[in-house]
C-alpha positions in Angstrom: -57.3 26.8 57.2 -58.2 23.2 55.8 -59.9 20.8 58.1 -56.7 18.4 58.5 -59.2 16.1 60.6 -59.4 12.5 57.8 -62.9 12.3 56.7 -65.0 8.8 56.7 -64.1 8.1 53.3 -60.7 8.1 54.5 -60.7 6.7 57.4 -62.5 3.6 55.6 -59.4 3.6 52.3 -56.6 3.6 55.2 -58.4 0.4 56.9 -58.4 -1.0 53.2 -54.7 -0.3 52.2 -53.7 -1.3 55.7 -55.0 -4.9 55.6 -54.3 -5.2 52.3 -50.5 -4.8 53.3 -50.5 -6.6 56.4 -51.7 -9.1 54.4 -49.5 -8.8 50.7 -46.4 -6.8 52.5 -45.5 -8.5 55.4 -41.9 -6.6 56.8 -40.6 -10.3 56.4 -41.6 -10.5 52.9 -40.6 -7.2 52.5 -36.8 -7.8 53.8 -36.9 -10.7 51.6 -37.3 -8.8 48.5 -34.8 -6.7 49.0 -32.3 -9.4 48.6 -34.2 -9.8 44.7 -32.8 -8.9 41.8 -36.3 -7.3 41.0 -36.6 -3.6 41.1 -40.4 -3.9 42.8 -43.1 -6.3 44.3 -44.8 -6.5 41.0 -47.3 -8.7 43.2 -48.1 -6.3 45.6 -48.2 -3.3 42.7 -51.0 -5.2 41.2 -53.1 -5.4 44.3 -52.5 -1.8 45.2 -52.6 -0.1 42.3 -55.5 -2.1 40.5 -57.3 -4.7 42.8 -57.5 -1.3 45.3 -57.6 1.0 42.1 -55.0 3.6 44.0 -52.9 4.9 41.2 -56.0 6.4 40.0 -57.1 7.9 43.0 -56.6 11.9 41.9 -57.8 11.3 38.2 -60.5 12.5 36.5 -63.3 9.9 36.5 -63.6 9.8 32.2 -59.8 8.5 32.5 -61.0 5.8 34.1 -59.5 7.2 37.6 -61.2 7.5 41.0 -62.1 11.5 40.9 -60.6 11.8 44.0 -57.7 14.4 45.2 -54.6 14.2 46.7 -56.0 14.0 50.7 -57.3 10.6 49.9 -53.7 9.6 48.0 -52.0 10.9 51.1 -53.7 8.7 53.2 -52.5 6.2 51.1 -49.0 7.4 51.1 -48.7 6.9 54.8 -50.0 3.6 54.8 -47.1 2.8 52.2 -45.0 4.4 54.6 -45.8 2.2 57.8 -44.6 -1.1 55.3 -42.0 0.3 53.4 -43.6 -0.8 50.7 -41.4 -1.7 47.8 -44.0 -0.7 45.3 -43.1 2.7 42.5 -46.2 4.6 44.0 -44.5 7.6 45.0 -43.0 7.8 41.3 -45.3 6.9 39.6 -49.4 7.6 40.7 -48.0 10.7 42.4 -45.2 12.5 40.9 -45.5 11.5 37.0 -49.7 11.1 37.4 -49.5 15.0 38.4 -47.0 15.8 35.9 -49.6 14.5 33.4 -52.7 16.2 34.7 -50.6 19.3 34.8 -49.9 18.6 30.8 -52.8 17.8 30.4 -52.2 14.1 28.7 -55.2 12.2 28.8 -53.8 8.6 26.9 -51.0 7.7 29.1 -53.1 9.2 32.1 -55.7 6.9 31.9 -53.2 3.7 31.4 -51.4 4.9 34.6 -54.6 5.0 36.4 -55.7 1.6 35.8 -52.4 0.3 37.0 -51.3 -1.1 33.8 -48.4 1.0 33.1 -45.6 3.1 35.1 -44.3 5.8 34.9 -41.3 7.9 35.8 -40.1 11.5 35.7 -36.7 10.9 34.4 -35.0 13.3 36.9 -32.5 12.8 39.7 -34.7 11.4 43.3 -32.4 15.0 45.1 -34.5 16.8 42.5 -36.3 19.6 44.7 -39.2 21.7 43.7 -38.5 24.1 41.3 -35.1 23.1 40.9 -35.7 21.1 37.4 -33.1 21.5 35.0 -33.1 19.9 31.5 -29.7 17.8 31.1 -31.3 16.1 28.1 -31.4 17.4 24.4 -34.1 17.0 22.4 -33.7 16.9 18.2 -36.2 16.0 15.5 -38.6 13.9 17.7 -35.6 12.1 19.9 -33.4 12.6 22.9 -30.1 11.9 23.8 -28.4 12.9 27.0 -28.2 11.3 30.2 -30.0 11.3 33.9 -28.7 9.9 37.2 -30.5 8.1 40.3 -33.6 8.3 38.8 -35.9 6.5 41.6 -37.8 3.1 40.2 -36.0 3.7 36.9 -35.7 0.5 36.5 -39.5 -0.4 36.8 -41.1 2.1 34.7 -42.9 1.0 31.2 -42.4 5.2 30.3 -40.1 7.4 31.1 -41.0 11.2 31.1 -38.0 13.2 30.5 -37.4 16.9 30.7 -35.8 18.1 28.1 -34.7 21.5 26.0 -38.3 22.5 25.2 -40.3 20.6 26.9 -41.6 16.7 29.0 -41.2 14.2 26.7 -42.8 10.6 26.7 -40.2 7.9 25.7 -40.5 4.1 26.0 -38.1 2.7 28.7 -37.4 -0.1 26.2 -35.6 2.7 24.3 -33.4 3.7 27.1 -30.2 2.7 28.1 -31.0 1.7 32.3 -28.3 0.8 34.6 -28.9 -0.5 38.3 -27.6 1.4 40.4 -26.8 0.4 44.3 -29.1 2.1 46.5 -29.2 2.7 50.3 -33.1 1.7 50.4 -33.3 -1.4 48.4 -37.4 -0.6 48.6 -36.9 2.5 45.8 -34.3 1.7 43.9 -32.5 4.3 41.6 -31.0 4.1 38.3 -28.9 5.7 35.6 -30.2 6.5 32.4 -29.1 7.5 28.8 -30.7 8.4 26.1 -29.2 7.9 22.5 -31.9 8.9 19.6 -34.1 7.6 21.8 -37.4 8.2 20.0 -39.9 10.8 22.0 -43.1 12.3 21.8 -43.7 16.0 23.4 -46.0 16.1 26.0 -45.6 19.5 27.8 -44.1 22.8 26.4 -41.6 24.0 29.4 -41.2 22.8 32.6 -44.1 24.2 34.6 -45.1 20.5 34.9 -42.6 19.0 35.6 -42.0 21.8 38.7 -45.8 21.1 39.5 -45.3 16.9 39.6 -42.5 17.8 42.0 -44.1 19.8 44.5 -47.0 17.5 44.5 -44.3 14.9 45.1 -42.6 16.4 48.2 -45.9 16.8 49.6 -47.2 13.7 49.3 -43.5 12.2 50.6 -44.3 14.2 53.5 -47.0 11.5 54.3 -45.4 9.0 53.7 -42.5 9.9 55.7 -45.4 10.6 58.7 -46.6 6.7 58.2 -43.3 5.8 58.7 -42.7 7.7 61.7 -45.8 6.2 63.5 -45.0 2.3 62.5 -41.2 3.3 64.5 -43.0 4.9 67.2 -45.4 2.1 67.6 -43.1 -0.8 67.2 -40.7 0.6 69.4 -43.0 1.4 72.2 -44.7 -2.4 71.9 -41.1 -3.7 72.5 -40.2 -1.8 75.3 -43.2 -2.8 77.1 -42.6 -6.3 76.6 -38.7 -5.8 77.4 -37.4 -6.3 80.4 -34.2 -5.7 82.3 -33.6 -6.0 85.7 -36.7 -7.5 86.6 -39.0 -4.9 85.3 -40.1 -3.6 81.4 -37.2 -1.3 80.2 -40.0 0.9 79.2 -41.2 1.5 82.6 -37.5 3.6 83.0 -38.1 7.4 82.6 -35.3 8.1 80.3 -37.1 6.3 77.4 -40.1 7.3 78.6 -39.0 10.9 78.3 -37.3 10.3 74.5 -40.3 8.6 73.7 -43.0 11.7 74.5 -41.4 14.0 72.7 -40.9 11.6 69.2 -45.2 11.7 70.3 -45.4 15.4 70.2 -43.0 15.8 66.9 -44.9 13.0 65.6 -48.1 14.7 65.9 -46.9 18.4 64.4 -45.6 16.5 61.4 -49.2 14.7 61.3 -50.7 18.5 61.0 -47.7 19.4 58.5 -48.1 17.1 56.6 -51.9 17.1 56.5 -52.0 20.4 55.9 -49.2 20.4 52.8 -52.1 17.5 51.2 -54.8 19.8 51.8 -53.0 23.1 49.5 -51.9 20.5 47.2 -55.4 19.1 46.4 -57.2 22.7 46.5 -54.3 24.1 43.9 -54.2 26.4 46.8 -51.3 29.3 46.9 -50.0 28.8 49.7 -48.9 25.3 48.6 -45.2 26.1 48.6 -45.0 27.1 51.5 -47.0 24.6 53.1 -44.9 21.7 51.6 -41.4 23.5 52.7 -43.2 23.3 56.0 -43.4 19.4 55.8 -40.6 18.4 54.5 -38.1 20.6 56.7 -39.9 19.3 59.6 -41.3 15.1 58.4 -37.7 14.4 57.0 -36.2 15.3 59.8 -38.9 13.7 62.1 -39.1 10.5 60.2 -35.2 10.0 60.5 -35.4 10.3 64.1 -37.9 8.1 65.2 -36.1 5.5 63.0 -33.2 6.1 64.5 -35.0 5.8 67.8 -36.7 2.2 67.0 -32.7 1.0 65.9 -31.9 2.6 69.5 -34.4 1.3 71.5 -35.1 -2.1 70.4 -31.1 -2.5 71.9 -29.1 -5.3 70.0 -32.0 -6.5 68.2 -32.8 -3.6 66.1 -28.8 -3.9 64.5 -29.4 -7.1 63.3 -30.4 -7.8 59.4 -33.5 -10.1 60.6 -35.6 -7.1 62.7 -37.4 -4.3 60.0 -35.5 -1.5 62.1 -32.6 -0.9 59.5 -35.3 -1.2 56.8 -37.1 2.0 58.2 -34.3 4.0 58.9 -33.0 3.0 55.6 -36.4 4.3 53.9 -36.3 7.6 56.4 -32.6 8.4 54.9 -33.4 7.8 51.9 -36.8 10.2 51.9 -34.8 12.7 53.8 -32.6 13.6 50.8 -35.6 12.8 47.9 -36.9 16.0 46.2 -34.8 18.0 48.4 -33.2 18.5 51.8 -34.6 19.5 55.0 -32.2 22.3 54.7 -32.8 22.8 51.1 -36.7 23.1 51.8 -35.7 25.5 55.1 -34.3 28.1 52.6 -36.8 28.0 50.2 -39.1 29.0 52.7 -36.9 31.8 53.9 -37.3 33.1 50.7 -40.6 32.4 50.0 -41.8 34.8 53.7 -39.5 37.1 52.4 -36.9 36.3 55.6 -33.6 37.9 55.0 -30.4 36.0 55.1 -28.5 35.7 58.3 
């Protein structure tokens, strides 16, 4: 067993991405963005991703990255979690960063490290692990074909596309991308076609892409925790300050009750989740297993305590002007990314060998 306790070096990068955002991701400037046309805080991107240098936090140190692993960008996940951050971290320093170390690209690596591109795996956001599927032909060094509700589509600099053969690199500006409407306006998802589009073979097969995936769902599980704890503590710092019939509404046992146990859950998905980062960075076997873990029990815990800070903060929390409907937005969303809670609940029937029902 990993030690899922956060090391000093950890602790220290969560105090430095958390000021940073209190300070660059405000949830008022972040429910302001949402009503932009642009598909990310290109602001914030640069201070994360560069000023902090987290995009290149599990990259080899020759290309220019942090030589870190994937505990300290979980830590980091989380924290991007609590703000809803409407930066493409998720897509592109964790899922297409680990689809290129798995390739073994070192070019486009090091530019996604150093903040200066994105990236995007060019597959739908439902994708789960190990359920990638080419839907794109490749022919004499181009692509054609078409992908839907591909997350930050619109803000990636390169998409990487499975296709027959292989991951291919391909321009976005070569792309056909069409906005599409998204129930969390902080990722937003896309459509996009390919039509000769011009593409240079990075990977042979898919083992990479299947690899950038399961990295993926296990760093979501993070975030999905960091979100969980910002509804949690919001929600209990209202109801302290609440009050209804002359005494704090959270004083009344009923929401004291609902409250402990979103506590306990909170704190099994903190292990979960901790423990899925831990097999990821170590390449250990047992990953698989360890990330259906998370995500059958983060998505689900995420959703709830979303649902519980819309519940609890009474007619407030429905309103447009509180951050509540941005988290449970972002917790809806994350439950259906890379695969369902029920999805990742059978795969890890199968993978303990647990016959069907």
């Amino acid at each position: 067993m990993s030690d899922l306790l956060y090391s000093e070096i950890e602790t220290d990068l969560r105090a430095g991405v958390r000021g940073l955002l209190d300070d660059k991701a405000p949830w008022t400037s972040v429910l302001a963005g949402v009503e932009k046309d642009a598909p990310y805080d290109a602001e914030l991107w640069r201070a994360v991703a560069g000023q902090l240098g987290c995009a290149g936090l599990p990259v080899p140190e020759d290309l220019g990255g942090a030589g870190a692993t994937w505990r300290e960008t979980a830590v980091v996940m989380e924290e991007l979690g609590r703000s809803a951050a409407p930066v493409p971290f998720l897509t592109s320093a964790v899922v297409a960063t680990a689809a290129l170390l798995a390739a073994g690209e070192r070019d486009l690596l090091a530019e996604l490290a150093a903040g200066e591109r994105i990236a995007v795996l060019a597959v739908p956001f439902s994708t789960p692990p190990g359920g990638a599927a080419a839907t794109v032909r490749a022919a004499d060094g181009t692509l054609t074909g078409e992908v839907t509700s591909v997350a930050d589509g619109m803000a990636a600099d390169v998409l990487l596309v499975p296709a027959s053969g292989g991951l291919y690199a391909v321009d976005a500006a070569d792309a056909r991308r069409t906005a599409v409407t998204s129930l969390d306006m902080t990722r937003r998802l896309a459509d996009v076609a390919f039509s000769g589009a011009p593409a240079r073979r990075v990977a042979d097969g898919l083992d990479a892409v299947r690899a950038a995936l399961l990295t993926g769902a296990a760093m979501l599980a993070s975030e999905q925790l960091g979100l969980a704890e910002r509804c949690l503590d919001d929600t209990v710092a209202y109801v302290k300050t609440r009050y209804q019939f002359g005494r704090p509404v959270g004083s009344y046992q009923g929401l004291k009750h609902r409250l402990a146990d979103l506590w306990t859950s909170i704190t099994q998905a903190r292990a979960v989740a901790r423990h899925a980062a831990s097999c990821v960075a170590a390449g250990d076997g047992d990953a698989p297993i360890a990330v259906a873990v998370a995500q059958a029990h983060c998505s689900a815990v995420a959703l709830k305590a979303a649902e519980e800070c819309v519940q609890m903060h009474g007619g407030i929390g429905f309103t447009w002007e509180h951050p509540a409907h941005l988290y449970l937005k972002r917790a809806k969303a994350d439950s259906i990314a890379l695969g369902t809670p029920d999805h990742h609940r059978a795969a890890l029937a199968e993978l303990v060998d647990l016959p069907p029902a």
